[in-house]
N, CA, C and O atoms as a MOPAC input file, in Angstrom:
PM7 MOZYME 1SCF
protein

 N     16.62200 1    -7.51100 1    65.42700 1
 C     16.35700 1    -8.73400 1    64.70300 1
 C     15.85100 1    -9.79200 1    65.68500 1
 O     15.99200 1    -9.84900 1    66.90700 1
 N     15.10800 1   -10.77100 1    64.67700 1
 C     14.67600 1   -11.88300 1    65.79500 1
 C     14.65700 1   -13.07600 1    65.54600 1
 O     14.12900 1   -13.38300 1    64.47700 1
 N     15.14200 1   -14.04200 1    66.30500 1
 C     15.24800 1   -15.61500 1    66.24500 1
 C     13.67900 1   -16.11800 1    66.20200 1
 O     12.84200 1   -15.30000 1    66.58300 1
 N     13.17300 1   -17.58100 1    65.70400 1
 C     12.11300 1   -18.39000 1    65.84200 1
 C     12.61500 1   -19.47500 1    65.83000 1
 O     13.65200 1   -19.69700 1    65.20500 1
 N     11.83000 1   -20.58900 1    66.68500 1
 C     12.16700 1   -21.74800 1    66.83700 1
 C     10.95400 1   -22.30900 1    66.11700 1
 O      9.80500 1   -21.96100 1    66.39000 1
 N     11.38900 1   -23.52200 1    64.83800 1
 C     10.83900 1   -23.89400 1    64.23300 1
 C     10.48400 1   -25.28500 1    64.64500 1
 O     11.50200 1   -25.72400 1    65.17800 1
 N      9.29000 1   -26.45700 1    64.67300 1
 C      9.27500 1   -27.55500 1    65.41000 1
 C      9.29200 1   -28.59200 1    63.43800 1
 O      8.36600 1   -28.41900 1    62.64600 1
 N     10.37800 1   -29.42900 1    63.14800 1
 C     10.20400 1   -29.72300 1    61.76400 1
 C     10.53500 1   -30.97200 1    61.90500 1
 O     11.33100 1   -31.35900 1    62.76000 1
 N      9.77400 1   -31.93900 1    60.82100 1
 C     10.13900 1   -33.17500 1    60.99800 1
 C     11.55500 1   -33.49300 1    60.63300 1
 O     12.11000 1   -32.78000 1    59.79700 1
 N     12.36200 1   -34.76000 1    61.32500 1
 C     13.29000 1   -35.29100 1    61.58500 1
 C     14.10800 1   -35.12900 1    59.51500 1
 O     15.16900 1   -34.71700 1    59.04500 1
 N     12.64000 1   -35.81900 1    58.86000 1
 C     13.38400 1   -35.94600 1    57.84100 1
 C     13.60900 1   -34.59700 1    56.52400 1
 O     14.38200 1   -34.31700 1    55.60800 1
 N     12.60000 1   -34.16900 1    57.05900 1
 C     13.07500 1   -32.51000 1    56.37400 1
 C     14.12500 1   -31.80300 1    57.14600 1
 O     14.71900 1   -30.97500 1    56.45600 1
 N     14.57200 1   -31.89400 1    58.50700 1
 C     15.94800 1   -31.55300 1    58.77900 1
 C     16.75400 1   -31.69900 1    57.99600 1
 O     17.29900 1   -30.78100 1    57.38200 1
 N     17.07600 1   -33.37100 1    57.81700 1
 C     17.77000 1   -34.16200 1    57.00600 1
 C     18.06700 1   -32.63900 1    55.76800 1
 O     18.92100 1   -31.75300 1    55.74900 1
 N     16.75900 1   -32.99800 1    54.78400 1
 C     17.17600 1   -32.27300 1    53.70500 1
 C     17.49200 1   -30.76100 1    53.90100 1
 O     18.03600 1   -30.07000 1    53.04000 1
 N     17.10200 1   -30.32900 1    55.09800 1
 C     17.59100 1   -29.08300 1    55.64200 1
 C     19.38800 1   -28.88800 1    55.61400 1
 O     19.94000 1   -27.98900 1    54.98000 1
 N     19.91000 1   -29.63200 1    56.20200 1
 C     21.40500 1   -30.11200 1    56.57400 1
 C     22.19100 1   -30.08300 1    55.19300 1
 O     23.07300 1   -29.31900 1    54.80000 1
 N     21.41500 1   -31.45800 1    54.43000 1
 C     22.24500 1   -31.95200 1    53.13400 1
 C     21.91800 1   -30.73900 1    52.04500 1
 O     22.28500 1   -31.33500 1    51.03300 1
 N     21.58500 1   -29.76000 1    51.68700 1
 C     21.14000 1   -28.39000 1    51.25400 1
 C     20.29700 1   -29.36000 1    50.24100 1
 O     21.03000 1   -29.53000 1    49.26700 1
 N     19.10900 1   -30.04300 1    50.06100 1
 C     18.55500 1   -30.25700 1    49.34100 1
 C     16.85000 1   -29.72100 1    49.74100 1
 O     15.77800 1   -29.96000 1    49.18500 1
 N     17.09000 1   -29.17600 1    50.55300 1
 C     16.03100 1   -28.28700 1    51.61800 1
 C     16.45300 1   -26.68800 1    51.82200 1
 O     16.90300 1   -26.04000 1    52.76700 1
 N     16.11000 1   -26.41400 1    50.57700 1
 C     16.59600 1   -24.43500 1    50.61500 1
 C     15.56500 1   -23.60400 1    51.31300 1
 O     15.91800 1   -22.54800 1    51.83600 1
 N     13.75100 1   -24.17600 1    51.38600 1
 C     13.10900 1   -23.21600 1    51.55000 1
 C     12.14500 1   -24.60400 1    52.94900 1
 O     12.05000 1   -25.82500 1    53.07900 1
 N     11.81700 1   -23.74500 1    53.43400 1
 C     10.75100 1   -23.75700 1    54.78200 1
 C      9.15300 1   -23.41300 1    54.40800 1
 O      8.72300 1   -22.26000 1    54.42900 1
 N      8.33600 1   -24.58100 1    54.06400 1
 C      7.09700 1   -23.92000 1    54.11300 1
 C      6.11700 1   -23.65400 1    55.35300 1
 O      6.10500 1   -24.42500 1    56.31300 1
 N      5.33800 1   -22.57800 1    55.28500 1
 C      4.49000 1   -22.53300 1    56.55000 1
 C      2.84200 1   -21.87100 1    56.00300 1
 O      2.44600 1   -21.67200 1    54.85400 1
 N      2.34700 1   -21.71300 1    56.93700 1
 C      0.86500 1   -21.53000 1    56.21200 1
 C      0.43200 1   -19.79000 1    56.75300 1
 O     -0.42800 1   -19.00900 1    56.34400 1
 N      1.61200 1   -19.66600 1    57.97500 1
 C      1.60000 1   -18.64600 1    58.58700 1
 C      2.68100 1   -18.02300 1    58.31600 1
 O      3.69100 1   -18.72600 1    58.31900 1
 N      2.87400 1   -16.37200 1    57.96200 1
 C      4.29800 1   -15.51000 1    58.50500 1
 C      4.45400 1   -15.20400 1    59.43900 1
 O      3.50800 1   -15.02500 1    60.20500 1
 N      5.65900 1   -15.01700 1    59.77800 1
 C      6.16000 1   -14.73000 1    60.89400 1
 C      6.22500 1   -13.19300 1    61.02200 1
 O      5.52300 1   -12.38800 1    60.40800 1
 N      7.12700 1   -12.94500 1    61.86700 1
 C      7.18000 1   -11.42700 1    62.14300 1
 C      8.22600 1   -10.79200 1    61.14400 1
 O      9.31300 1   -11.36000 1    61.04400 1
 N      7.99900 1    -9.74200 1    60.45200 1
 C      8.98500 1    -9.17900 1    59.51500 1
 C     10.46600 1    -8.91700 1    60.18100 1
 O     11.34500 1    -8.59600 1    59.38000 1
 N     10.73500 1    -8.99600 1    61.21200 1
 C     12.51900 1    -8.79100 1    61.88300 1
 C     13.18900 1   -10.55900 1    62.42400 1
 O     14.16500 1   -10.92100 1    63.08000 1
 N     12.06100 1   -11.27400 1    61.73400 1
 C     12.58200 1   -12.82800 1    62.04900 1
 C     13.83400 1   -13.04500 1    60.90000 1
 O     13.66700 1   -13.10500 1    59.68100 1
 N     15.20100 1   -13.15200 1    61.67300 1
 C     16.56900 1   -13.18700 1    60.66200 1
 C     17.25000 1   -14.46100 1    60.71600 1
 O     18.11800 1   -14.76200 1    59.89600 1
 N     16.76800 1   -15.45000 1    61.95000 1
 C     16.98700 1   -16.86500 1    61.83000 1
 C     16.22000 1   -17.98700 1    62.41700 1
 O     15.57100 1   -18.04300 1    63.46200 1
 N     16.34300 1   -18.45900 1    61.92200 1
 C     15.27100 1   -19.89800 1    62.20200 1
 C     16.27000 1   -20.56100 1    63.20000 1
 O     17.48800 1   -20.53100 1    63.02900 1
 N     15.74600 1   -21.07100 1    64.09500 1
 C     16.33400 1   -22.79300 1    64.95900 1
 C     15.46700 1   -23.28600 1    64.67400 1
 O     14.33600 1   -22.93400 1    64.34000 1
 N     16.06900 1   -24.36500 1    64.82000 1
 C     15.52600 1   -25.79000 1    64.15600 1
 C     15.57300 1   -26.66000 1    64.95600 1
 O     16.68200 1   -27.10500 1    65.25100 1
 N     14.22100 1   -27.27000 1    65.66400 1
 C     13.91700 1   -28.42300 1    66.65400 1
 C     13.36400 1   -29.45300 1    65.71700 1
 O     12.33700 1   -29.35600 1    65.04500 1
 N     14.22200 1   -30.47400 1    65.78000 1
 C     13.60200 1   -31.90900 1    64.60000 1
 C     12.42200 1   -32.38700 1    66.03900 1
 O     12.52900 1   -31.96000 1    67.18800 1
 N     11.53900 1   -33.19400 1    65.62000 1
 C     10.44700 1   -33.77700 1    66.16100 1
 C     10.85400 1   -35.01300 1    66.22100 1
 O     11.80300 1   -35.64200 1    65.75300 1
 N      9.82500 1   -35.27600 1    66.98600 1
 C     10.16900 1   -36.99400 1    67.94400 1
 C     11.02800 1   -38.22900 1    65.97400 1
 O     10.77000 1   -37.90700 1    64.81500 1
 N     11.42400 1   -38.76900 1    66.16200 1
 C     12.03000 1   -39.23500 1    67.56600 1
 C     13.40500 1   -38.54400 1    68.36800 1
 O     13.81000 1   -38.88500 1    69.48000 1
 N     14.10600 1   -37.28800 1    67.32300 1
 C     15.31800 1   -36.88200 1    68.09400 1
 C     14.51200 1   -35.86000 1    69.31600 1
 O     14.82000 1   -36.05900 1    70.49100 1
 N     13.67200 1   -34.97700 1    69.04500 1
 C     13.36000 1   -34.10700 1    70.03700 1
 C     14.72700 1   -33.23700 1    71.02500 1
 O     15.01700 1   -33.23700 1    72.22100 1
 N     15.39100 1   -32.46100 1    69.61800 1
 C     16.27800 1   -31.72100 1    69.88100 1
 C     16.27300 1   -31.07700 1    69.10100 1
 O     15.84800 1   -31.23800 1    67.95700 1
 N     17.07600 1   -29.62100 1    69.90600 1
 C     17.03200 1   -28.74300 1    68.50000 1
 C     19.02200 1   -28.41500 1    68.07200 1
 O     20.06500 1   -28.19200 1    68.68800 1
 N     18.55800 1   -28.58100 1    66.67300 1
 C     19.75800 1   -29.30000 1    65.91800 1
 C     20.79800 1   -28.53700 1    65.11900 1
 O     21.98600 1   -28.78600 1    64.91500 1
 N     20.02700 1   -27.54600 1    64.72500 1
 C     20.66600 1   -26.30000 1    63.88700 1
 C     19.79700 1   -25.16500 1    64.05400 1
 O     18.68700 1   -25.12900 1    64.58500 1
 N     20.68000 1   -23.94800 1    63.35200 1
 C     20.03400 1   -22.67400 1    63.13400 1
 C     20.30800 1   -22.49500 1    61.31600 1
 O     21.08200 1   -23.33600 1    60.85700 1
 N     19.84800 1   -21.68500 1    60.51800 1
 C     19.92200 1   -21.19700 1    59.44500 1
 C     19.57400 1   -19.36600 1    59.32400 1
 O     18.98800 1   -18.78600 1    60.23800 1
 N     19.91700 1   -18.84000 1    58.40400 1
 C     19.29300 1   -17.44700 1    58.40500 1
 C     18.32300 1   -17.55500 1    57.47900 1
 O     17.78900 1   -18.55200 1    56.99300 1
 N     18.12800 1   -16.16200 1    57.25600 1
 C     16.33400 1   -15.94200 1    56.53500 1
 C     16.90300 1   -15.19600 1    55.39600 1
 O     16.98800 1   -13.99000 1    55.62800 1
 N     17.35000 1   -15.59500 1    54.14000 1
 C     17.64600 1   -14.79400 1    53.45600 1
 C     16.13100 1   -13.70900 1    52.83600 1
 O     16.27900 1   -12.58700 1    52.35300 1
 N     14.81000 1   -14.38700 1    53.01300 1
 C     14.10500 1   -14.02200 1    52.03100 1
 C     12.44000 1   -14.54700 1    52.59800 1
 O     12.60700 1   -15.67500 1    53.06200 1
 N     11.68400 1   -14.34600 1    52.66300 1
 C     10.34900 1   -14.24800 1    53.10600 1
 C      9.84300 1   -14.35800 1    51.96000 1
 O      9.91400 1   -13.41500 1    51.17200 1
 N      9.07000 1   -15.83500 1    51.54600 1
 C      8.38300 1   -15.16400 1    49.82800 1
 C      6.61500 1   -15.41800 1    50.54700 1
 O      6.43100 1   -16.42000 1    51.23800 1
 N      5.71700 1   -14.66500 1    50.35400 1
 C      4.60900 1   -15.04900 1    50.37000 1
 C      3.89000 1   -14.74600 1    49.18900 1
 O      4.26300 1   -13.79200 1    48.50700 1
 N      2.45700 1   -15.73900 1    48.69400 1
 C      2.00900 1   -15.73200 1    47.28000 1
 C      0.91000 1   -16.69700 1    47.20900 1
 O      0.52700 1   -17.22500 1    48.25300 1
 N      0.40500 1   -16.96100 1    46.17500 1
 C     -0.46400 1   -17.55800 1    45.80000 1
 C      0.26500 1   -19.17200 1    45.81800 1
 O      1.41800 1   -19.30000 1    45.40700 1
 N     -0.41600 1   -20.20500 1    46.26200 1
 C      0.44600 1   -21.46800 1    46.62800 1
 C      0.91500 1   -22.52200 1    45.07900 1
 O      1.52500 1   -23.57600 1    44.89900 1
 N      0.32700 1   -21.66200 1    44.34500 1
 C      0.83200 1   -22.00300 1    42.90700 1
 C      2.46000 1   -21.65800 1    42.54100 1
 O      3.43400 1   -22.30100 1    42.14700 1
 N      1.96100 1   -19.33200 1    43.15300 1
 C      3.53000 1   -19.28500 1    42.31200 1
 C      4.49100 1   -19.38900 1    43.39300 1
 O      5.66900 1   -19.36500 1    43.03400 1
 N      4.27900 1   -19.49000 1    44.52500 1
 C      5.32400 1   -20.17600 1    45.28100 1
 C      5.98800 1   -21.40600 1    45.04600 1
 O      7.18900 1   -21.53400 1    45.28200 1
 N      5.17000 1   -22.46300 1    44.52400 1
 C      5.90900 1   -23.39400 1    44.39600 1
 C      6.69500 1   -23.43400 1    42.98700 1
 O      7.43200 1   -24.40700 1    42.83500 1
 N      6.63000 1   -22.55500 1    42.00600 1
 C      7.16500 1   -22.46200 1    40.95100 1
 C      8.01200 1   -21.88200 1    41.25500 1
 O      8.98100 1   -21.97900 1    40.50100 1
 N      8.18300 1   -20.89400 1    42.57600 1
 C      9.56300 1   -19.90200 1    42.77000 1
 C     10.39900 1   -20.99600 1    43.28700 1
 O     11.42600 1   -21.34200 1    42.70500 1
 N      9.87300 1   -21.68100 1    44.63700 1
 C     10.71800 1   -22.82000 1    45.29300 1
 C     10.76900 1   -24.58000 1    44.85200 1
 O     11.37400 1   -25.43800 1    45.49500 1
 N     10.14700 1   -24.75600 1    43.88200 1
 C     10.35100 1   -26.16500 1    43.93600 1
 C     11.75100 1   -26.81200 1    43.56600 1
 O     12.02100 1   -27.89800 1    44.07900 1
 N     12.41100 1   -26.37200 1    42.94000 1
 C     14.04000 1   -26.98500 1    42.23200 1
 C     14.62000 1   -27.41300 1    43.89400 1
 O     15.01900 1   -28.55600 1    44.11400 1
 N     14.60400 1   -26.46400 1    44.86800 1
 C     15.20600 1   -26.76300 1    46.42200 1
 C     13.74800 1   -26.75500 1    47.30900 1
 O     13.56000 1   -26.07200 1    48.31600 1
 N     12.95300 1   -27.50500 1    46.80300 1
 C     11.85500 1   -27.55100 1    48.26800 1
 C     12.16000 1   -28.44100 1    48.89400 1
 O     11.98700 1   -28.25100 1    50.09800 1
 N     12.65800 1   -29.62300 1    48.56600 1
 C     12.89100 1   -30.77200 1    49.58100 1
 C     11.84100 1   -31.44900 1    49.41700 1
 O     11.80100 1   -32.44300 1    50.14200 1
 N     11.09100 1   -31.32500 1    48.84000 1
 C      9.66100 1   -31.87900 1    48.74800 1
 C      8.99900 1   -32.29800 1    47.61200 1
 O      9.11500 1   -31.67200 1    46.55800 1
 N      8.26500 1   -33.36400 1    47.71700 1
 C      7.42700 1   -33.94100 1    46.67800 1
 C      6.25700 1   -32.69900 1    45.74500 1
 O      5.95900 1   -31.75900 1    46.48200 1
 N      5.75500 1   -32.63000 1    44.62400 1
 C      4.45800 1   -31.38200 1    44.61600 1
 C      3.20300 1   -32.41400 1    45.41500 1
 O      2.53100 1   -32.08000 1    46.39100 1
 N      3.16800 1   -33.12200 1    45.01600 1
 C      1.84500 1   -33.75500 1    46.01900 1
 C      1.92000 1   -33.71600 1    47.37100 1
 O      0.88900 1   -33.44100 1    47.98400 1
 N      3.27600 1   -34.00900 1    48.17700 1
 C      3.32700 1   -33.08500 1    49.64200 1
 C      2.27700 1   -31.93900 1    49.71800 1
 O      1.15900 1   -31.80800 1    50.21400 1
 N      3.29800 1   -31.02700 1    48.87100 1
 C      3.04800 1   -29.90500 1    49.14000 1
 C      1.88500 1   -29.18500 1    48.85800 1
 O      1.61800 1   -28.06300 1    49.28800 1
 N      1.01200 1   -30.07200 1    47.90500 1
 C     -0.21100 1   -29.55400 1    47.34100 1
 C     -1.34300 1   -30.39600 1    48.51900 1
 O     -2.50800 1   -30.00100 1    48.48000 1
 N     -1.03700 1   -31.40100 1    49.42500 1
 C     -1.78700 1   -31.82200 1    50.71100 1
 C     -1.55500 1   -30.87400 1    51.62900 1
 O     -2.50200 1   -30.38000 1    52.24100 1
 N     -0.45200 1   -30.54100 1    51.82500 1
 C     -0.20700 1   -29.30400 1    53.05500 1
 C     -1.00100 1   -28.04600 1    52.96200 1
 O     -1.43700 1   -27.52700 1    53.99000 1
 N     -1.20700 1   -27.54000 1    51.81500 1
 C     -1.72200 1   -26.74800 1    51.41900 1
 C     -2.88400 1   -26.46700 1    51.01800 1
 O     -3.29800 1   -25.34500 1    50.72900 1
 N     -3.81200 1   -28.07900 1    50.96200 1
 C     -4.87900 1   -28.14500 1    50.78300 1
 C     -5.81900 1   -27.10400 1    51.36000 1
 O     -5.77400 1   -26.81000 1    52.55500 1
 N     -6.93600 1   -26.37300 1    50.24600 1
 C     -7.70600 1   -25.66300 1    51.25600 1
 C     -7.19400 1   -23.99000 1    51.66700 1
 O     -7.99200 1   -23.23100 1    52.21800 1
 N     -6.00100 1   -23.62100 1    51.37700 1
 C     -5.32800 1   -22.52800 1    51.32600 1
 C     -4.90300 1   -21.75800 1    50.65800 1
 O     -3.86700 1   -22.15700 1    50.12500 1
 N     -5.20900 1   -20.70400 1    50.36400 1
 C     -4.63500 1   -19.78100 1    49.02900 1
 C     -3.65700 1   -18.94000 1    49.01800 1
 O     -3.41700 1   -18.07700 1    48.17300 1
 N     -2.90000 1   -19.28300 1    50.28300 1
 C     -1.32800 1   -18.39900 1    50.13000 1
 C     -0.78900 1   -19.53100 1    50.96300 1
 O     -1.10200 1   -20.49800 1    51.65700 1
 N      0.36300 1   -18.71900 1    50.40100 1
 C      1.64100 1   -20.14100 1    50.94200 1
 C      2.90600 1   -19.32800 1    51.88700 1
 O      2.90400 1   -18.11500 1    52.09600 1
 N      3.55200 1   -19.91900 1    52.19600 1
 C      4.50600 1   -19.05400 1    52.75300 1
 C      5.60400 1   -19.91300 1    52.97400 1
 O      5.55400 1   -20.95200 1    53.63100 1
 N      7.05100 1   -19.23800 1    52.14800 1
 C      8.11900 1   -19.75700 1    52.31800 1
 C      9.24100 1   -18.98300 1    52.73100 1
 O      9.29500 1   -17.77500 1    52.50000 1
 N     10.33600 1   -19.73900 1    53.45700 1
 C     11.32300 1   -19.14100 1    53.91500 1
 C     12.61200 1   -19.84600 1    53.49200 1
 O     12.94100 1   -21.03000 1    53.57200 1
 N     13.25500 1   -18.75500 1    53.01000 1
 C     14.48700 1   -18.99100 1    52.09100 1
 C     15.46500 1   -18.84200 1    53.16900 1
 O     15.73000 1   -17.96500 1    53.99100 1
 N     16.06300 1   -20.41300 1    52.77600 1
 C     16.78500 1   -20.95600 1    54.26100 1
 C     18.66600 1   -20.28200 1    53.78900 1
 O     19.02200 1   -20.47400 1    52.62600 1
 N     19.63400 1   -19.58000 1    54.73600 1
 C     21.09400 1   -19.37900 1    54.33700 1
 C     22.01300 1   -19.64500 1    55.50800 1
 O     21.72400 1   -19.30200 1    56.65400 1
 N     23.18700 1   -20.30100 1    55.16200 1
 C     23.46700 1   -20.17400 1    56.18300 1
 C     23.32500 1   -21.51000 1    57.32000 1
 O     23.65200 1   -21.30800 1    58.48900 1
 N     23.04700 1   -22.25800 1    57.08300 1
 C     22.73100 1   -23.56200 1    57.64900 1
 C     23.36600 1   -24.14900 1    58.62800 1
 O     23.74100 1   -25.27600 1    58.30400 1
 N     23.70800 1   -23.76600 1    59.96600 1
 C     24.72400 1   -24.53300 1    60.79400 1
 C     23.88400 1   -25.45300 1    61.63700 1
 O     22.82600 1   -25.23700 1    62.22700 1
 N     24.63500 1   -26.55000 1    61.54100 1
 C     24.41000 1   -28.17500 1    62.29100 1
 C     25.32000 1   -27.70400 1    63.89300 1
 O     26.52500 1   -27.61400 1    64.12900 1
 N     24.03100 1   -27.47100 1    64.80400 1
 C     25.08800 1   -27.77500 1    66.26200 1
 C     25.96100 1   -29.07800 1    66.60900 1
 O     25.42800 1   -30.18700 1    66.65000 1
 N     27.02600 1   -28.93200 1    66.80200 1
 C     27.93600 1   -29.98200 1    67.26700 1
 C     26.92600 1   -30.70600 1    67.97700 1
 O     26.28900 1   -31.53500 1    67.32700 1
 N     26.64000 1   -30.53600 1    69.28700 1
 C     25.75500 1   -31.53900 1    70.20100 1
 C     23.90200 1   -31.11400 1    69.74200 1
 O     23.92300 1   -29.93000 1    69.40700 1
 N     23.16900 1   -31.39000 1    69.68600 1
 C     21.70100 1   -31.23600 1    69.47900 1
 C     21.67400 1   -30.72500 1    71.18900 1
 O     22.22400 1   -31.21600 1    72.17400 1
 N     21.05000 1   -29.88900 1    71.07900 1
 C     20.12400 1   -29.48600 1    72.71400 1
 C     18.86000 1   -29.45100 1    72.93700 1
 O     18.07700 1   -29.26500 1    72.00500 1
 N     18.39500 1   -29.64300 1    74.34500 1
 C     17.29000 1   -29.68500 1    74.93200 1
 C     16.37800 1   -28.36300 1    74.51700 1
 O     16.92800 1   -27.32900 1    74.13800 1
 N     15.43200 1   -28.44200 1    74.58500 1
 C     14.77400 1   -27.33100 1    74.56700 1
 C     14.53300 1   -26.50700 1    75.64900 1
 O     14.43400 1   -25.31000 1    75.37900 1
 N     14.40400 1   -26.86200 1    76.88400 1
 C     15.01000 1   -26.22100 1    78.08700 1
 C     16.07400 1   -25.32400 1    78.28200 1
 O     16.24000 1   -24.46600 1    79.14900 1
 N     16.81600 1   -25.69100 1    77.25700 1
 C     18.20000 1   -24.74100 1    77.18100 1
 C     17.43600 1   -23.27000 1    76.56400 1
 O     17.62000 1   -22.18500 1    77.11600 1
 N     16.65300 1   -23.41900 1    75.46800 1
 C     15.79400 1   -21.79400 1    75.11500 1
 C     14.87300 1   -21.56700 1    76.04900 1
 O     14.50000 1   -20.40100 1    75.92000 1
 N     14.11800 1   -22.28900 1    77.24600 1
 C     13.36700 1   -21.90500 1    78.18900 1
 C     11.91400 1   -22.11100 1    77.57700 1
 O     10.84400 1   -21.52200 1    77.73000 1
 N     12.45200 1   -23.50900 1    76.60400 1
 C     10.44900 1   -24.26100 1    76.23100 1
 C     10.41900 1   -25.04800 1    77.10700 1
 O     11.37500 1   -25.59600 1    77.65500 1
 N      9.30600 1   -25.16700 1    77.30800 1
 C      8.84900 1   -26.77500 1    78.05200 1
 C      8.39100 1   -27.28500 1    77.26300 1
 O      8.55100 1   -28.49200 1    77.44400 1
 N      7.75900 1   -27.05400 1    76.23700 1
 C      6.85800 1   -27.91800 1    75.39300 1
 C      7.21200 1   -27.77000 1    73.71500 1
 O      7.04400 1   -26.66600 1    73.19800 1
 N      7.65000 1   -28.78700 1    72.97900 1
 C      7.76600 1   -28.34300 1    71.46300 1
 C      6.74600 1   -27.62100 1    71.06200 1
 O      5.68700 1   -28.13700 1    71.41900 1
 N      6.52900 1   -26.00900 1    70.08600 1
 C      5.56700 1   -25.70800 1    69.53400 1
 C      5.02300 1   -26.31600 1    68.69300 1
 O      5.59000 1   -27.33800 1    68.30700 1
 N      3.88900 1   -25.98500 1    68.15700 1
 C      2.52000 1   -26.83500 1    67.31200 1
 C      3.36300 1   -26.54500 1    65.84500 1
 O      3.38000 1   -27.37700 1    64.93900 1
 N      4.31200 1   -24.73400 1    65.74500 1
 C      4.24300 1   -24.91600 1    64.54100 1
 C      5.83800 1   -23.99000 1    64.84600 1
 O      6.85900 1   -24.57600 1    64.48500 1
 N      5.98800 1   -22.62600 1    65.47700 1
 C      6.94300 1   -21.93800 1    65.80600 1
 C      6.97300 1   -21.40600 1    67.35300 1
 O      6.35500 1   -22.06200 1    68.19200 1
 N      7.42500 1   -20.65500 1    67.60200 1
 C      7.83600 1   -19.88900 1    68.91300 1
 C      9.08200 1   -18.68100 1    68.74700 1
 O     10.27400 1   -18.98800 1    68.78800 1
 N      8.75900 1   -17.74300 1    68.61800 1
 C      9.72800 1   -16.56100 1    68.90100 1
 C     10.88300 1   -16.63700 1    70.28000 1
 O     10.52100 1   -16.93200 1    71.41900 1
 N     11.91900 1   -16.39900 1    70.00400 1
 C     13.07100 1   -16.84100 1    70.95000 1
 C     13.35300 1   -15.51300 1    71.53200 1
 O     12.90100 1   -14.60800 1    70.83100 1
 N     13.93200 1   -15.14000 1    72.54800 1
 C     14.27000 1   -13.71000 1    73.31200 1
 C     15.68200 1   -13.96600 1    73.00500 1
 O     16.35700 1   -14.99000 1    73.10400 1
 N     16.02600 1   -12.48500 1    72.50800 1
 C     17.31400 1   -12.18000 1    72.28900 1
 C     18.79700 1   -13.00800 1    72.52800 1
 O     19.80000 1   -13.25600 1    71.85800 1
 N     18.31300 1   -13.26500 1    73.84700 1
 C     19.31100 1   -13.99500 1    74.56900 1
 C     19.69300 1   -15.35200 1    74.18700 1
 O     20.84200 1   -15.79200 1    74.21900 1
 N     18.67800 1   -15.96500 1    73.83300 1
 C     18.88000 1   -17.40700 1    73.80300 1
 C     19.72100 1   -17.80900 1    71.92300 1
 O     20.00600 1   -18.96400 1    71.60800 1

């Protein structure tokens, strides 16, 4: 199995945390043995804050995705229909499992130097 470090804004954490944020959209999939997400919120905390698991990989047409996920997207449909602008599949990740680290950590601690643009695959270890 495999960890990814996700780079997400501060305030979709938020709804990440308060479970009003069940699913993760991306424009890309990941690797089929990805079983948990970390979660690096973006400036201004620039830490990474929690992990969640992957119950579920949905990819689809960016219509019926959002009809599978909208009740828990965390998100507006006009968000999500700008994000998506221009794209004909969508890709969501069905968030379980949600733990808030006691302290937020550096990213140095997984051996980034730099927040990713969008993800980063983590080595076993970290």
């Amino acid at each position: 199995m495999c960890k990814m470090l996700l780079s997400i804004n501060p305030e979709h954490v938020q709804n990440i945390l308060s479970g009003r944020k069940r699913f993760e959209f991306r424009k890309v999939k990941c690797r089929k043995d990805v079983d948990t997400i970390v979660i690096y919120a973006t400036s201004p905390i620039m830490r990474v804050v929690a992990e969640a698991g992957v119950e579920k990989i949905l990819v689809d047409d960016v219509h019926t995705v959002w009809q599978l996920t909208k009740k828990y997207s965390g998100i507006s449909y006009s968000f999500y229909r700008r994000y998506y602008k221009g794209q004909n599949q969508a890709v969501a990740y069905k968030l379980t499992n949600v733990t808030e680290y006691p302290e937020p950590r550096p990213l140095k601690d997984y051996g980034i130097l730099h927040p990713p643009q969008s993800f980063v695959y983590l080595n076993a270890t970290t």
